[in-house]
N, C-alpha and C positions, 0 to 999 in steps of 0.2 A: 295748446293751452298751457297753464303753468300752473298745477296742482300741486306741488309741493316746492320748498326752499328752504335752502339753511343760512342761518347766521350765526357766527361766533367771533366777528371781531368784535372789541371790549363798543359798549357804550360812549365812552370818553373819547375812544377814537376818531366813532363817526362822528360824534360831535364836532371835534376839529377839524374831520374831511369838508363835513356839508356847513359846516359856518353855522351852526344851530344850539341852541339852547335846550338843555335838557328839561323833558318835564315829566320823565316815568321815570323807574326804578329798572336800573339794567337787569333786564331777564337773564341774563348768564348765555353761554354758549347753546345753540339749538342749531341741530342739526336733519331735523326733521316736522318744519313746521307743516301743518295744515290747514286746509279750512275751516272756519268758525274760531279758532284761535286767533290772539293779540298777535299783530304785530307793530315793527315799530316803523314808522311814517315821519316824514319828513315837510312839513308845511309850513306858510308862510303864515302871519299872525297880522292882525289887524295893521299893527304901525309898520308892516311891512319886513321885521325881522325875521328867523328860519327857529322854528321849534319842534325838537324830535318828541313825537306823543303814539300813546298806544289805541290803535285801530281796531280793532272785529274784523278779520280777512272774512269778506263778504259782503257785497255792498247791500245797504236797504236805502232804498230812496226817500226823500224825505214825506214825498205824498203818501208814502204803502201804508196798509192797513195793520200791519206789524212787521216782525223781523225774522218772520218763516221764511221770506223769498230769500238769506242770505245767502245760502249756498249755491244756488244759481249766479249769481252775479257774483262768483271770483274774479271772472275775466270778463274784458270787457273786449269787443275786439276792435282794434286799433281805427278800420276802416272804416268805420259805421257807428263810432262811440258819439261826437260830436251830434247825433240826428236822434240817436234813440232814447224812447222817453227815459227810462231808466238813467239815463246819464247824461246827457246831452248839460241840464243846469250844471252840473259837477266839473262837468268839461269845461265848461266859461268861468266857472268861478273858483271851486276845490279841488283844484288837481296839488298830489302830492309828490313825493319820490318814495320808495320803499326800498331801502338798503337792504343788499342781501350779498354771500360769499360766494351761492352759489342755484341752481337750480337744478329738479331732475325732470327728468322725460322719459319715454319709456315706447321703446322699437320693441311692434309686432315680430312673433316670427312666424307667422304660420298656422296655418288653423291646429288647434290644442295644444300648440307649444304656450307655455307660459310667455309674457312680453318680459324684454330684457329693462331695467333702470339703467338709465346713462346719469352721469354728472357734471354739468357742465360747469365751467368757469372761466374770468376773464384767466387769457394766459399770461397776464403779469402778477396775478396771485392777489390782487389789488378786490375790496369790495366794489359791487358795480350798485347800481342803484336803477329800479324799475318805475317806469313811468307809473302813476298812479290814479287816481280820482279820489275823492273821499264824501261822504254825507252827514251832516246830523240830524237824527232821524228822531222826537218826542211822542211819547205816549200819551200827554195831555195831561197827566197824572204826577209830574215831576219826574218821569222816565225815559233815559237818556241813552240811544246808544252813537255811538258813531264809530263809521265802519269805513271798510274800502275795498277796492276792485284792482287789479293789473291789468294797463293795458297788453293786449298780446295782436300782433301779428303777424307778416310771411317770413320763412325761418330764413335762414342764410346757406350757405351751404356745408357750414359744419352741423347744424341741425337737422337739415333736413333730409339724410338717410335715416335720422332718427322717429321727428316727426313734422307734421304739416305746419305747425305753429310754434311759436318765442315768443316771450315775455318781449315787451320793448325795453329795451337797458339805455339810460340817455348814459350820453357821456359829459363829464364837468361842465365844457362849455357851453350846455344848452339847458343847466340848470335854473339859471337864473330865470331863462325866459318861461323854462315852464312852470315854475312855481310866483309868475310874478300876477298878483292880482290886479293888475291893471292891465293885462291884457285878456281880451277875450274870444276872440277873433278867429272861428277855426283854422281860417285860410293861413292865421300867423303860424298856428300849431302842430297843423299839420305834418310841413315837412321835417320837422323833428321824430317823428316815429316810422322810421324809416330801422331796416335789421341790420343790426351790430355788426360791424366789420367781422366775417368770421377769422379772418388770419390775428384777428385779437384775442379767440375763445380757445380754451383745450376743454377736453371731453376725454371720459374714463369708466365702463362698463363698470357697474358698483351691486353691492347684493342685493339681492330682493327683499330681503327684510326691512329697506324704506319700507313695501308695498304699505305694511301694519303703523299705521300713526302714533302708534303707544309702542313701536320700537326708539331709541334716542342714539347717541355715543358719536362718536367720530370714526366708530369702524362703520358705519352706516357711507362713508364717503372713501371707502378703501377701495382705490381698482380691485377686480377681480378680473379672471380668465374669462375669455364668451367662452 
């Protein structure tokens, strides 16, 4: 799965990476996001152009009965998103990109050892961006939320001494198609979520003070010793 992420390159950057138009207020550097928090999302807009806007990490579907279920639906998993009810519309119609510098995970060690935080990142230093979904979800009442999900599935081999799952991270050339609203086709989607070349990714044992959400800073992504 993919429970925490940081971001700290500027707003304005992604903007010129993804070809998007801003439409939130740069949050600043965050180095420890979580779930039920904004983040920032990457989607297409009616006329077809790219606009960066802020999400609810957590998807709620548009049919639910409110926005309790959001925490469950961080992730969605890669292989099985396109069928389940929860996603399955979002998948044909609102898929996003969700730029991010980096992601953590966390290797068991052993019964009452504490698990270890890793940090992973592309190894060109570069923002990657993670496949997405997104929903808007009304309370009938003029209440509005709209949220989002990660797709995640089988790790690569830099991951997986760590753990069973990754985030799906597209790369440039397959952005287009997955944020393009005129396709909807699982069968086109599909081979795009496929695990990120690992000889692309570095990884670097970090402190455990991620573990805490209301930890922040950039020593949150300092190697440490195992």
């Amino acid at each position: 799965m993919c429970g925490r992420f940081g971001l700290y390159t500027p707003e304005s950057e992604l903007a010129r990476e993804l070809a998007a138009e801003v439409r939130t207020p740069d949050p600043g550097p965050r180095y420890n996001i979580a779930p039920t928090q904004d983040v920032l999302a990457c989607r297409a807009t009616g006329s077809g152009r790219r606009e960066l806007v802020a999400l609810r990490w957590g998807l709620v579907p548009f049919w639910s009965n409110g926005p309790d279920t959001a925490y469950r639906m961080i992730n969605a998993r890669a292989e099985t998103a396109a069928e389940k009810p929860a996603f399955r519309a979002a998948f044909r119609r609102r898929r996003c990109l969700l730029p991010a510098d980096g992601f953590y995970e966390w290797q068991s060690r052993g019964p009452g050892q504490p698990k270890q935080p890793y940090w992973f990142t592309l190894a060109s230093g570069r923002p990657m961006a993670f496949a997405g979904l997104w929903e808007h979800w009304e309370d009938g009442e003029g209440g509005v939320v709209e949220s989002c999900t990660i797709l995640v599935g089988p790790p690569n081999e830099r991951i997986r001494p760590v753990h069973d799952r990754m985030p799906v991270i597209l790369p440039p050339r397959d952005w287009s198609l997955w944020l393009d609203p005129g396709v909807s086709d699982p069968a086109a989607l599909q081979p795009l979520l496929a695990p990120f070349p690992a000889e692309a990714m570095a990884a670097a044992p970090v402190s455990r003070r991620v573990n805490n959400s209301g930890n922040e800073g950039p020593e949150l992504i300092a190697p440490v010793a195992e």
